[in-house]
C-alpha positions in Angstrom: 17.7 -2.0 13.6 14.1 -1.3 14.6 12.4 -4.9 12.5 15.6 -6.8 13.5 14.6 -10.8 12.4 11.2 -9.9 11.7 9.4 -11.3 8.7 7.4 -8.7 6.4 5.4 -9.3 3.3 4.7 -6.7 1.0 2.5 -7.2 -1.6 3.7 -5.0 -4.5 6.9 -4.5 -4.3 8.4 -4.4 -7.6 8.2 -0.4 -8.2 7.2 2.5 -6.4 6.0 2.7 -3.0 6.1 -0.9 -2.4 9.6 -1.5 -3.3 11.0 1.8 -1.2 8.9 0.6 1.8 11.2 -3.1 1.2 14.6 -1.5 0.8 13.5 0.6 4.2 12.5 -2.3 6.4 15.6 -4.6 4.9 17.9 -1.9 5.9 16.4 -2.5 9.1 16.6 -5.5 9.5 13.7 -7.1 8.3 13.6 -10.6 6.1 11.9 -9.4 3.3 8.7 -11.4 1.0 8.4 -9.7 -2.3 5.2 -10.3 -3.7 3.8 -8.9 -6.8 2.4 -10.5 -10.2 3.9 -12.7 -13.0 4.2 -9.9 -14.9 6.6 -7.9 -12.9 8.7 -10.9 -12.0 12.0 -9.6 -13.7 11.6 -6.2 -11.3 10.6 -8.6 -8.7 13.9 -10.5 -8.6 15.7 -7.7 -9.3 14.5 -5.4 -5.9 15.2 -9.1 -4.0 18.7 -9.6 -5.4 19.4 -5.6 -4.6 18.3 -6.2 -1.1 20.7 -9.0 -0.6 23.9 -7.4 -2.5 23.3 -5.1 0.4 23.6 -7.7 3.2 19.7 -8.1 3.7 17.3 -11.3 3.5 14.9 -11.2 0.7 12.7 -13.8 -1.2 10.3 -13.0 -4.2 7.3 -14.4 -4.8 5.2 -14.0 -8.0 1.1 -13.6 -6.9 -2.4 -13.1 -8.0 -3.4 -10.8 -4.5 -7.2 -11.1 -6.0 -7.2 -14.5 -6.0 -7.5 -16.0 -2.3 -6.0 -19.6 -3.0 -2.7 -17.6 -5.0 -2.6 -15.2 -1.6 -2.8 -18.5 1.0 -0.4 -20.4 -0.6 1.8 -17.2 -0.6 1.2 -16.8 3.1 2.1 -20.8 3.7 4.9 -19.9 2.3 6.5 -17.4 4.1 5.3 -19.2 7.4 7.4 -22.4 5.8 10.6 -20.6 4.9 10.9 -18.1 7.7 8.7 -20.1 10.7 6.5 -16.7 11.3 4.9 -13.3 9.6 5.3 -10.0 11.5 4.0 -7.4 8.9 1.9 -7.1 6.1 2.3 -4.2 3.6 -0.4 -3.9 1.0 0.7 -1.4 -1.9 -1.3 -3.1 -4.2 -3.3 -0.4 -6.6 -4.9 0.6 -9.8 -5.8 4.0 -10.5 -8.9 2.9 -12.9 -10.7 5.3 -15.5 -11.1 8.9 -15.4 -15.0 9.2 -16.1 -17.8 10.4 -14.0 -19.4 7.9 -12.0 -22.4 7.6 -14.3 -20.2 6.8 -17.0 -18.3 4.1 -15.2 -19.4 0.3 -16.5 -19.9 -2.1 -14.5 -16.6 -4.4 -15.4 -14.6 -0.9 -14.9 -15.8 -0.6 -11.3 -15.4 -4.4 -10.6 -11.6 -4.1 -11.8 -11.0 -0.8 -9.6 -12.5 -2.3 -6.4 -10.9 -6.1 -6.8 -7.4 -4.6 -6.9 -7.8 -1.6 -4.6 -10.1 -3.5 -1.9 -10.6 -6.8 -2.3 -7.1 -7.8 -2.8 -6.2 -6.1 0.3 -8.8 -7.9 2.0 -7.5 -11.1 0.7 -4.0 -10.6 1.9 -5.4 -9.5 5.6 -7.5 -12.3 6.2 -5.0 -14.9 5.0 -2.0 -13.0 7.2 -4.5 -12.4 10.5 -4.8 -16.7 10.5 -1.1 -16.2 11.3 -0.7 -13.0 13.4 -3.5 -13.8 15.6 -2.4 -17.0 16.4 1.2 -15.3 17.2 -0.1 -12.4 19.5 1.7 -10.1 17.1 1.7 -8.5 14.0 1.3 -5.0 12.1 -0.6 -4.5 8.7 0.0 -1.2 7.0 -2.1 -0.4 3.9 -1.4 2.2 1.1 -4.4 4.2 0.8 -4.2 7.9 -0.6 -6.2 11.6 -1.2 -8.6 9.2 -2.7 -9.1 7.4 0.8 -10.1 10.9 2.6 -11.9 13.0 0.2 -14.4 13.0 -2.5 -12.3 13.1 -6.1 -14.5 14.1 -9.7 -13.8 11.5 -12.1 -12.5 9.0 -9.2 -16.1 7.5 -8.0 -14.8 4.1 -8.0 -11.1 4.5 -6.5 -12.8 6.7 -3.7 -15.3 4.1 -3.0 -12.2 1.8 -3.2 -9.8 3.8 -0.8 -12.5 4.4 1.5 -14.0 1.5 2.1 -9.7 0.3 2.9 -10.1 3.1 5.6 -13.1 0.9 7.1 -11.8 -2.3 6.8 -8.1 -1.5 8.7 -10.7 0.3 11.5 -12.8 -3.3 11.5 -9.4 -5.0 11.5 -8.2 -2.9 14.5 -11.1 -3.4 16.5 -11.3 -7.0 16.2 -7.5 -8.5 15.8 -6.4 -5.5 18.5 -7.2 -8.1 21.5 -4.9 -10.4 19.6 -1.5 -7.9 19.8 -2.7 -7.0 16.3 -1.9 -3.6 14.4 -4.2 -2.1 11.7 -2.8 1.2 10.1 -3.4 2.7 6.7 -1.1 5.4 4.9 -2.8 8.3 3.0 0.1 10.2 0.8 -0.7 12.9 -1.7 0.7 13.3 -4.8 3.4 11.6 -5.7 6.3 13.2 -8.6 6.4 10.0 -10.5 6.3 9.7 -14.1 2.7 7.4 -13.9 1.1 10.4 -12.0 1.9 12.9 -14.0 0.4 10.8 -16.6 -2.7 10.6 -14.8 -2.8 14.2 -14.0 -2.3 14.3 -18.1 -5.9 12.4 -18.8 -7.3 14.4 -15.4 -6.9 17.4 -16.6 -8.4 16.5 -20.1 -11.3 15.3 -18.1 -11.8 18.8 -15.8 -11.0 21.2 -19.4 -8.0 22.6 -17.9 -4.1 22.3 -19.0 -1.9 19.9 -16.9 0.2 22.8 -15.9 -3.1 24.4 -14.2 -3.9 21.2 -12.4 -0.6 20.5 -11.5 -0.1 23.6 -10.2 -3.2 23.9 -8.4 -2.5 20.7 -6.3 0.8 22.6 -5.0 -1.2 25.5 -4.1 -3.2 23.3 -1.8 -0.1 21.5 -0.4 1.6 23.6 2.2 4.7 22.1 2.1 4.3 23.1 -1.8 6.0 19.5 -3.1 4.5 15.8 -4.0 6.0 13.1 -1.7 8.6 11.0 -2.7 8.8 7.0 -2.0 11.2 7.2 0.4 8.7 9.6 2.7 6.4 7.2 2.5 8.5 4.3 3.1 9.8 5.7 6.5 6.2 7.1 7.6 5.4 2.6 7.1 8.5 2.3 9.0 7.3 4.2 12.0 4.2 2.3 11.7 5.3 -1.6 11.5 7.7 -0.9 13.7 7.7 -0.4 18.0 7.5 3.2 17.6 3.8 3.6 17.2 3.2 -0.2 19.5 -0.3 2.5 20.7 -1.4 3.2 17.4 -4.1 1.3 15.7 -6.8 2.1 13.3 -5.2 5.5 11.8 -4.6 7.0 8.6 -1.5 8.7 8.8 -1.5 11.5 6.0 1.8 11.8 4.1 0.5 14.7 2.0 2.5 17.5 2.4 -0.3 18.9 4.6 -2.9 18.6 1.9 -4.9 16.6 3.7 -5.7 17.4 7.5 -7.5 16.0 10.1 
């Protein structure tokens, strides 16, 4: 049980990557915060009340992450019910449009870098009032290909991703006296029904078929697959847990060897 009693947040855990990484840590051990918005709440309760027909501890909690006064009170929370906060998962994201970057408006770039930045900011400065003062804690961040290399028609999630890539190096330096962990995770593609949408309105954008694109992302992959939730979910294992107690300010690729550095 390698998070045995140890409290972990994660914001966006109703689907995907958030709600494998929750099932992972609950398994375990870990007393699990669901956090995601209004909107999702009937997935929400229904990844918390899965967790606990399998003997784990899980809460969820409906939040804005963009708004700071939502995240705080989210944060007193879990301090309230559980007495502590050991980890902070942000898989908050939002792919935004598929333009070049000098068609992008304004309000389209705002909305991109609120939920893919700011919101993760949000969340680490109201959990680093808590770790800090504890001498202990680990924040992992859900970055991607768009965190570690230049994208056509993703200008403002590149801007996004990569400026997360700063911030968890920033957050590293300074909370790292303090016991604090700072890591981001940087999968590739992912064989999910949303992405192969996206690949869908990519591919319009490049003039090439999605079976081209598609294709031509394995090519570059040497392991020749997309991830799958449960990779990623144990690669944010390794890193809230003991296992990587050395390893601070990384981006640990999950990409199939698409990305190297």
């Amino acid at each position: 049980m390698k998070l045995a009693d140890q409290v972990a947040v994660v914001v966006g855990g109703a689907r995907g990557i958030g709600e494998a990484i929750a099932h992972t840590f609950a398994r375990e051990g870990a007393k699990i915060a669901l956090v995601d918005l209004e909107r999702t709440k009937t997935e929400l309760d229904g990844v918390a009340q899965a967790i606990r027909e399998k003997g784990g501890e899980a809460v969820a909690m409906t939040a804005d992450a963009t708004d700071l006064a939502q995240v705080e009170r989210m944060v007193a929370d879990v301090v309230a019910h559980w007495g502590r906060l050991d980890i902070l998962v942000n898989s908050v994201g939002f792919r935004g449009p598929m333009v070049q970057v000098h068609e992008i408006t304004e309000d389209e770039w705002d909305n991109v870098l609120n939920v893919n930045l700011k919101a993760i900011f949000l969340c680490c400065k109201a959990a680093l009032k808590v770790m800090i003062e504890q001498k202990r804690g680990s924040i992992v961040s859900i970055s991607g290909t768009a965190g570690r290399e230049g994208m056509a028609l993703r200008g403002s999630l590149c801007a996004a991703k990569w400026g997360l890539l700063g911030l968890t190096q920033t957050i590293a330096k300074e909370a790292g006296p303090s016991g604090v962990r700072a890591n981001v995770i940087c999968p590739g593609g992912m064989d999910e029904a949303d992405l192969r949408e996206m690949y869908r309105d990519r591919a319009k954008g490049l003039g090439v078929t999605f079976e081209e694109l598609w294709e031509s992302v394995l090519a570059h992959t040497p392991l020749r697959k997309h991830a799958l939730h449960e990779e990623v979910a144990n690669a944010a294992l390794f890193l809230a847990s003991s296992d990587s107690s050395h390893t601070t300010g990384e981006a640990l690729n999950v990409s199939g060897g698409r990305l190297m550095s």
